[in-house]
BAMI-466792 format. One record per residue (C-alpha): x, y, z. Coordinates in steps of 0.25 Angstrom, whole numbers, plus 5000, padded with zeros to 4 digits. Each point is the difference from the previous one (the first is absolute). Example, Ala and Ser with C-alpha at 12.3 -4.5 7.8 and 13.67 -1.06 7.14 Angstrom:
BAMI-466792
504949825031 500650144998 
***
This chain:
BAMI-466792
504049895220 499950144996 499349984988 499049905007 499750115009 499950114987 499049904994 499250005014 500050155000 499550004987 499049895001 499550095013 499950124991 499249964990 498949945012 500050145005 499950064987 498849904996 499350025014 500150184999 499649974986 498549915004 499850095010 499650124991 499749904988 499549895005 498650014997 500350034985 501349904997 500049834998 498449994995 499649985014 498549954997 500549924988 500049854995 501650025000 501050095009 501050074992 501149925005 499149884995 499950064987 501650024998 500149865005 499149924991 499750104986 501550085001 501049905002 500950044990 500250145008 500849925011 501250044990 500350135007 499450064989 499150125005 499050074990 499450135001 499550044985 498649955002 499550144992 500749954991 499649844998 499749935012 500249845002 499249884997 499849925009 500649854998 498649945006 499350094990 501149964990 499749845004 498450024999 500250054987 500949884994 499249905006 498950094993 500550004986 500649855001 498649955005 499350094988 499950014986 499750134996 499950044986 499650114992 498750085004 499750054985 499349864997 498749935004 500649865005 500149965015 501250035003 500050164994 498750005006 500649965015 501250094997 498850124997 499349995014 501449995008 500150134991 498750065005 500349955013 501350075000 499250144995 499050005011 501249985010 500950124997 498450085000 499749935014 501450065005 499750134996 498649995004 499450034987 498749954995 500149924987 498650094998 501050135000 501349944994 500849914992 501249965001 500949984987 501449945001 501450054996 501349964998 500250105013 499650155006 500850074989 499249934990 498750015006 500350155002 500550024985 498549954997 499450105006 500750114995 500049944985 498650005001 499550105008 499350104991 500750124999 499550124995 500950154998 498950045014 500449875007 501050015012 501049905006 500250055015 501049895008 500750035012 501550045002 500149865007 499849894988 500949894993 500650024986 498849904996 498950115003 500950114995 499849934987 498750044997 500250144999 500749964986 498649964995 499350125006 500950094996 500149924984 498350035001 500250165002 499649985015 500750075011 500949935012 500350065013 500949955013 499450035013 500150005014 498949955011 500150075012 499149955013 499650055013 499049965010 499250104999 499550144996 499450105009 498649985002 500149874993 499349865006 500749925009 499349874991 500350084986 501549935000 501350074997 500050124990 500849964989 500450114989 500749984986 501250104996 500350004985 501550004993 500150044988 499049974989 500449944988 499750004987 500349974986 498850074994 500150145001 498750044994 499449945012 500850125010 498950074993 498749955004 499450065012 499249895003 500349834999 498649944996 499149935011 500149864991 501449984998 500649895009 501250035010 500649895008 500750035013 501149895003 500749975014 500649885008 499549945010 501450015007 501250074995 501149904997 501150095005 499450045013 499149915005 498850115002 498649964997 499250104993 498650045004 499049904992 498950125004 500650064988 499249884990 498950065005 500350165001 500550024986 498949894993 498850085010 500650135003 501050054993 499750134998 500350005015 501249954999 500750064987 499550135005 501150094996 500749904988 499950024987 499049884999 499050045008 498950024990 500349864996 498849935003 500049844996 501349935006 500449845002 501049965011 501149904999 500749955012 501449924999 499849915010 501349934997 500850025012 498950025010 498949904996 501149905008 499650055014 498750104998 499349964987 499050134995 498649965004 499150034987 498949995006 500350115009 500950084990 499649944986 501350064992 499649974985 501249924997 500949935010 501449944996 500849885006 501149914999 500049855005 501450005004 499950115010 498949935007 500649875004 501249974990 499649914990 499649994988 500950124994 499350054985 498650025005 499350135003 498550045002 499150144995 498950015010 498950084991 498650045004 499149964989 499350134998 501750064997 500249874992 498850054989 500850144997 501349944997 500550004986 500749874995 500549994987 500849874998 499349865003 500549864999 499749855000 499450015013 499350135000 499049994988 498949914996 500350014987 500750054989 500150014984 501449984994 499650094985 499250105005 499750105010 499349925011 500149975014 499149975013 500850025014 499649925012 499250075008 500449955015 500950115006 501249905003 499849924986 500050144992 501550045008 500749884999 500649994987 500549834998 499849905010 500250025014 501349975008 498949885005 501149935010 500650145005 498550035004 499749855004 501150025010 499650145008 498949935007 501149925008 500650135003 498750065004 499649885010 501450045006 499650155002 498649965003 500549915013 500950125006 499050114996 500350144994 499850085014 500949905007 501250014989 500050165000 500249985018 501149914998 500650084988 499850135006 500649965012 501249964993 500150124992 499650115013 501149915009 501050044988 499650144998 500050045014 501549925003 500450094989 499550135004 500749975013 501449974994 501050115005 501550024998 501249995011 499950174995 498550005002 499550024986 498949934995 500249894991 498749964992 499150104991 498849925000 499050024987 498650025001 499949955015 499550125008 499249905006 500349905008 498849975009 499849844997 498450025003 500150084986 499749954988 500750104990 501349924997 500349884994 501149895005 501150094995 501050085002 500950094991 501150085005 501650044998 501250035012 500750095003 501550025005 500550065013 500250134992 498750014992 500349954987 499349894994 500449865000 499849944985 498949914998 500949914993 500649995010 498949955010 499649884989 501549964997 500249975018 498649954999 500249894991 501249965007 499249975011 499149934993 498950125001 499350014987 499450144998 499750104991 500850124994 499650104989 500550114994 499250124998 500050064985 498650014992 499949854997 500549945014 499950005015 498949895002 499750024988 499250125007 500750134994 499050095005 500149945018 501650004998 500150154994 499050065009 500549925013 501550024997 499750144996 500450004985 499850114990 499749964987 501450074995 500749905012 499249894993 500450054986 501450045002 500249865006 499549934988 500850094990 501249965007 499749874997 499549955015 499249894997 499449885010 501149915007 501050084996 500950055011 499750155001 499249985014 500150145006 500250124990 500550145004 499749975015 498449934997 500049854999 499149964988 499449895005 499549935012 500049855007 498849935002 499749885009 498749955000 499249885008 499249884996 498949925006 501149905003 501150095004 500549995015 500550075012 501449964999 500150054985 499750145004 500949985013 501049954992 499950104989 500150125012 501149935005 500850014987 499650154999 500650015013 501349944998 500350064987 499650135000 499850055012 501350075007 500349975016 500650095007 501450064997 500849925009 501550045005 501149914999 501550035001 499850134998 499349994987 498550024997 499449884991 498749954998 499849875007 499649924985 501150074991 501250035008 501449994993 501550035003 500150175000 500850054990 501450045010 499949845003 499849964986 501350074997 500849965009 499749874995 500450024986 501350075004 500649864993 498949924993 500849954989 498849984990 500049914990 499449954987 499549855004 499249964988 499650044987 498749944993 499150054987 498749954997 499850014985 498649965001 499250095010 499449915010 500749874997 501349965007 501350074998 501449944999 501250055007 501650054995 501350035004 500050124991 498950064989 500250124991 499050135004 499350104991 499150094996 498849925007 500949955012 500449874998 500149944988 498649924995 499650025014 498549994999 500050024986 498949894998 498649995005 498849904999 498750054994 498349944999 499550004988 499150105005 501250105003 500049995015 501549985006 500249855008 501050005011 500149925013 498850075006 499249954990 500849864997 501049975012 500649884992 500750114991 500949985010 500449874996 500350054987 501650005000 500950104989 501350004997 500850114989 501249954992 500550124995 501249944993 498949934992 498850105000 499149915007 498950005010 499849865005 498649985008 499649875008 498749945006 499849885009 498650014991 500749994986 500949894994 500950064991 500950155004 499550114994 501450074991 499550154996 501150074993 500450135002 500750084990 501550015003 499850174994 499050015011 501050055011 501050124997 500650055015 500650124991 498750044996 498750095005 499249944987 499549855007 498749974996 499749865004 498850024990 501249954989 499749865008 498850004995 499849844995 499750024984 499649874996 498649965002 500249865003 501250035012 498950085005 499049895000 501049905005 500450105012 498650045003 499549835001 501049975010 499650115010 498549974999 500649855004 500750075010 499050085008 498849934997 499350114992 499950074985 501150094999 501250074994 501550075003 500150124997 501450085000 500150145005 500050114989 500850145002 498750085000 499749955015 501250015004 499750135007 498649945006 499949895011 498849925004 498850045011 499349925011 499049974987 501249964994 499750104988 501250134996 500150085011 501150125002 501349955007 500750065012 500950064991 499450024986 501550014996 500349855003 500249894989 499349875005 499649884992 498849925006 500350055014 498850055011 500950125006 501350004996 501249954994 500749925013 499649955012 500949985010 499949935013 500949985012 500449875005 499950075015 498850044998 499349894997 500749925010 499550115009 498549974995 500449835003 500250045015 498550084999 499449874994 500549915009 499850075012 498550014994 500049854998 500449965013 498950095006 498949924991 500649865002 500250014985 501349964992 500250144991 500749974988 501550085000 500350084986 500950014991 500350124994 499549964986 498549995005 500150134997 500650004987 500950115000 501150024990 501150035011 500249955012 501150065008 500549955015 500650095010 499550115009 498950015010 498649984995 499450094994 501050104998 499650004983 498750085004 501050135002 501049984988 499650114990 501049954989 501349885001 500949924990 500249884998 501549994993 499950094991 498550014998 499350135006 498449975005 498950105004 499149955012 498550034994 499749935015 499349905007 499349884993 498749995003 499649865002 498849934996 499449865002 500949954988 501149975012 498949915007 500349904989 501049895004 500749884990 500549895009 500349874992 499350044989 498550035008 499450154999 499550025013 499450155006 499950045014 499850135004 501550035004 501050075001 499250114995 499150015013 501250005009 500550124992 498850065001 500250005014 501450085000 500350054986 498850094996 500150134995 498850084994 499249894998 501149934993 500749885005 501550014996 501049904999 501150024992 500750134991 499750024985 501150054990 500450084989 501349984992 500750114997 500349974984 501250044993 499849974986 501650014998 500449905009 499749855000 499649955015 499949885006 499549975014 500649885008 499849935013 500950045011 500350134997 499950115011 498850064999 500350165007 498750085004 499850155001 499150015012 498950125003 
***
């Protein structure tokens, strides 16, 4: 009864929610005017988004559409399309729905076939790559490009600078209007240089660039980290009046410039107008558009820009003829067929006009209302966030502006959170909660090659100096790793953005989420003792009291030779240098280098291993092979007396063995492989998020294969503790959660006794006569989510989103306590099951 009325309360919720939300959006939201409602479209073209998945990385790649996906089957099944570099029929069809497809992508951009062509690439990156490989360069010429651009456009300044030409950074500053300027004249817009740079150093010391040397000024339509749309005005300022407008830079005297605008991210929603602003090279990606196809780009060039560009290389497709012996060739003369080198990507380009009919149905003007309703709805929901304490909890990037008449952002938003105290919360962090509930968004981290891809937006928004950005990268912060807020700056930012088929309840849904799992209520007071109402535990005085006789014990013992597969357990089992003995001492490995585990293949799980030690063997066994797999291990390999291990002595020497052993694990896991045993020159070095060497918690600790750490032990209460949680959970969701064992989270030890939780204060304990350092909590990844019932790999998205809801700490979500053996090279030892286990508490 209680939870029928919850879901009534719920259900009432979200109709107030939706009815607040129409009233300031409603004119914008749902394609009011058009052939389909949103919820019309979700139903019909977005079935497969009925899953509970929730995407919000549209800047990144937004979807296709399964009617658009339909057309184009029916297209290419009901079509023969061949290649266009031929006179017959077929390639003479395949040619016009070419051409057909070129004055498309001109009509969307409003450009005349008169003033443009429009050449084909694999993608924005290569269409750009064009234009600065044959741009022609001089040491007067001058690359100019706005802090705000991809990696893609920062590309080109390798070819200016190569050339002898200068390259400069800058900043756009805009206002409405100067004193004693027009009302109609538009807003004043103003250029402020970075540093110049240069690689010719003779050319410091001209005075003057000559008048005939060509520049080329590069922005985006729309930043990709931010969302701000930049001023097209600027095509025609710097191409009619630049001497205005560079006033004050070094480049003022710079008379002949070219503009190109990425129009990647913003061409979705507000396409340029080139026949209003006409940019001499415009980029594009497909993909970004309306999903499919993938591979194919477009370069927008104005004919008269086309006739300066320098190409060197040409191809089947982009001469009229050619002599093999001597030194002859006739290019093509027809912009498109002189830059496209081989034949054309003729299906990829066939398929666009699908995904054009699509956009051309909802219109341009009516996807940048309903987007930007989205994304204003989200942005100002954030800026209203507000911890029990009062603090703010969202630093919102490059959103000054939130008045939804204006048109200077784009469908996205780009932010990080904040604690109750100030500090940052890790963006990591935000991504690792968000995929558990099924959000897909996007993270970077923000050294000179990352961050959206967009180094100079993320350094100049989260205030970054170049030494910050430097010192990062020498320290060996890299994208995706796990360094998300350095010396008290976060290096990187999240970013949810909207598409023309995205939905009210997605960016409710993804508030919601912020709401509940990074936003503090207030400090409520029960028993006497403060506690936050999401994370409250037992106090310390209670927690010992109920430890005065917890009578710990060791309950289980396993080793997993093989890191990733399954482990097998003992009574007893010798320990040494690396912990247990052959513990992880094993590991899988692609052909290409790159490390597999259950993240990558979950069946590893039902790869089983067992260690004879009385006859050196390792014994491995897949439901996928027919025959055990017998490895043998050399009987010198284990010496408890001695410091000198080196499991590289295990090294298989014979060729053949090795051969044998690799066959059978590329049977097992279904791909090209081989097993590789750990050497003594990592010992000291464990594996990142990228799973590539990393520093250890300790550099002092000798582990094999390991992530973190030598043990990992979990408690039997514990996890019994977390089986109330999930069931409690289950019942409120009329779902049947399944109850865990401790093994799902492969820990070595297992001990029993105690009150939950009471591992995350010991600092050291023994077990017999073994002494262990605590190095800490465990911090848990989706790696638990994987379950092996009857031999069937299954994923869900538990336990590890119930503990996010109790057990994080820091952006980290814990869930059992790494550990160091304390060696003694002089004594031989031996851990067993059911010996006390005696912890030496903070």
């Amino acid at each position: 009864m209680e939870r029928e009325i919850e879901r009534e309360r719920d259900s009432i919720s979200k109709i107030i929610a939706m009815e607040e939300f129409l009233k300031e959006f409603g004119d914008y939201y749902g394609y009011p005017d058009g052939p389909k409602s949103i919820t019309e479209i979700r139903e019909t073209e977005f079935k497969r988004l009925d899953q509970g998945v929730v995407y919000l990385d549209h800047a990144g790649s937004t979807l296709y559409s399964e009617l658009q996906m339909e057309n184009i089957f029916n297209d290419f099944t009901s079509s023969v399309y061949g290649n266009p570099h031929s006179q017959s029929d077929i390639s003479s069809t395949t040619s016009e729905i070419i051409a057909d497809a070129r004055r498309q992508v001109l009509e969307y951009f409003n450009a005349s076939p008169e003033d443009y062509s429009c050449v084909f690439t694999s993608g924005a990156t290569a269409a750009l790559k064009i234009v600065g490989e044959t741009f022609p360069w001089t040491q007067d010429s001058n690359f100019v490009y706005t802090m705000e651009n991809h990696n893609s456009v920062l590309g080109i300044r390798e070819y200016a600078l190569g050339k002898g030409a200068s390259a400069c950074a800058v900043d756009i500053e805009e206002a409405a209007n100067q004193p004693g300027q027009l009302a109609s004249s538009g807003p004043f817009i103003k250029v402020k240089p970075r540093a110049v740079q240069t690689r010719n150093t003779s050319k410091l010391q001209n005075e003057e660039s000559r008048g005939d040397a060509c520049n080329l000024f590069a922005f985006p339509s729309e930043c990709n980290f931010t969302g701000l749309r930049f001023n097209l005005d600027l095509v025609n300022l710097i191409k009619e009046n630049n001497e205005a407008i560079l006033e004050g830079t070094p480049f003022a005297k710079s008379k002949r410039w070219m503009v190109l605008i990425d129009a990647a991210k913003g061409c979705a929603t507000q396409p340029p107008n080139l026949s209003e602003f006409p940019a001499d090279f415009v980029v594009l990606s497909f993909y970004k558009l309306f999903g499919y196809p993938t591979g194919l780009g477009a370069l927008l060039v104005r004919n008269d820009a086309a006739k300066l560009l320098k190409k060197t290389y040409f191809s089947g497709g982009t001469v009229a003829a050619a002599i093999a012996d001597i030194d002859f060739v006739k290019k093509r003369e027809r912009v498109e067929e002189f830059f496209e080198d081989g034949s054309a990507s003729f299906l990829s380009i066939a398929a666009i006009r699908h995904g054009f009919r699509l956009l051309k149905s909802l219109t341009t003007s009516a996807i940048w209302m309903h987007t930007t309703s989205l994304s204003m709805y989200v942005k100002k929901k954030l800026q209203a966030l507000r911890h029990g304490n009062g603090a703010g909890v969202c630093v919102l990037y490059g959103s000054e502006n939130l008045n939804l008449s204006s048109h200077k952002s784009g469908p996205t938003v780009t932010f990080n959170l904040k604690r109750p105290d100030g500090s940052w919360f890790g963006y990591l962090e935000v991504e690792k909660l968000a995929s558990l509930s099924g959000i897909q968004l996007r993270v970077y981290f923000a050294n000179t090659t990352g961050c959206f891809c967009n180094p100079g937006a993320c350094a100049k928004y989260l205030d970054l100096s170049h030494s910050d950005l430097l010192s990062n990268v020498e320290a060996g912060h890299v994208c995706w790793d796990d360094n998300d807020v350095i010396n008290g700056k976060p290096t990187g930012a999240v970013r949810v953005s909207f598409g023309y088929m995205s939905t009210f309840e997605e960016a409710k849904k993804f508030i919601d989420f912020i709401v509940s799992s990074f936003v503090s209520p207030p400090t409520k007071i029960g028993n006497g003792i403060a506690v936050n109402g999401r994370f409250a535990q037992l106090s310390s005085e209670e927690l010992e009291s109920k430890e005065s006789n917890p009578g710990y014990y060791l309950k289980s013992v396993t080793i997993y030779p093989i890191k990733s597969c399954a482990g097998f357990s003992v009574n007893r089992w010798p320990l040494c240098r690396t912990g247990l003995l052959h513990d992880r001492e094993w590991m899988i490995q692609g052909l290409t280098g790159e490390l597999i585990t259950q993240k990558k293949v979950p069946e590893m799980s039902l790869i089983s291993t067992f260690i004879d030690l009385e006859e050196g063997l390792l014994v491995v066994e897949s439901s996928r092979c027919k025959d055990k797999l017998y490895i043998k291990i050399k009987s010198n390999s284990y010496n408890p007396r001695s410091d000198k291990f080196d499991a590289h002595d295990n090294i298989l020497e014979n060729h053949n063995e090795e051969t044998r052993i690799n066959c059978w694990f590329t049977n097992a896991i279904g791909r090209q492989c081989k097993l590789l045993q750990y050497s003594s020159s990592t010992s000291k070095h464990c594996l990142n998020r990228n799973k590539s060497p990393g520093l250890c918690r300790v550099l002092e600790s000798n582990i094999n294969f390991a992530n973190e750490a030598q043990f990992l032990l979990i408690s039997e209460e514990s996890v019994a503790d977390l089986n109330i949680r999930l069931e409690a959970k289950g019942k409120d969701s009329n779902r049947d959660l399944e109850k865990l064992n401790p093994h799902r989270f492969r820990p070595n030890l297992v001990i029993a006794g105690g009150e939950p939780y009471a591992e995350d204060k010991w600092r050291t304990l023994k077990i017999g006569d073994g002494s262990f350092t605590s190095l800490g909590g465990c911090n848990r990844c989706q790696m638990i989510n994987i379950s092996n019932e009857s031999g069937q790999v299954k994923k869900s998205n538990e336990p590890l989103t119930t503990l996010a809801s109790y057990r994080r700490v820091k952006g980290k979500i814990l869930f059992g306590t790494l550990l160091r053996y304390e060696h003694d090279a002089k004594v031989e030892s031996w851990i067993r099951v059911g010996e006390a286990v005696n912890p030496d508490r903070e």
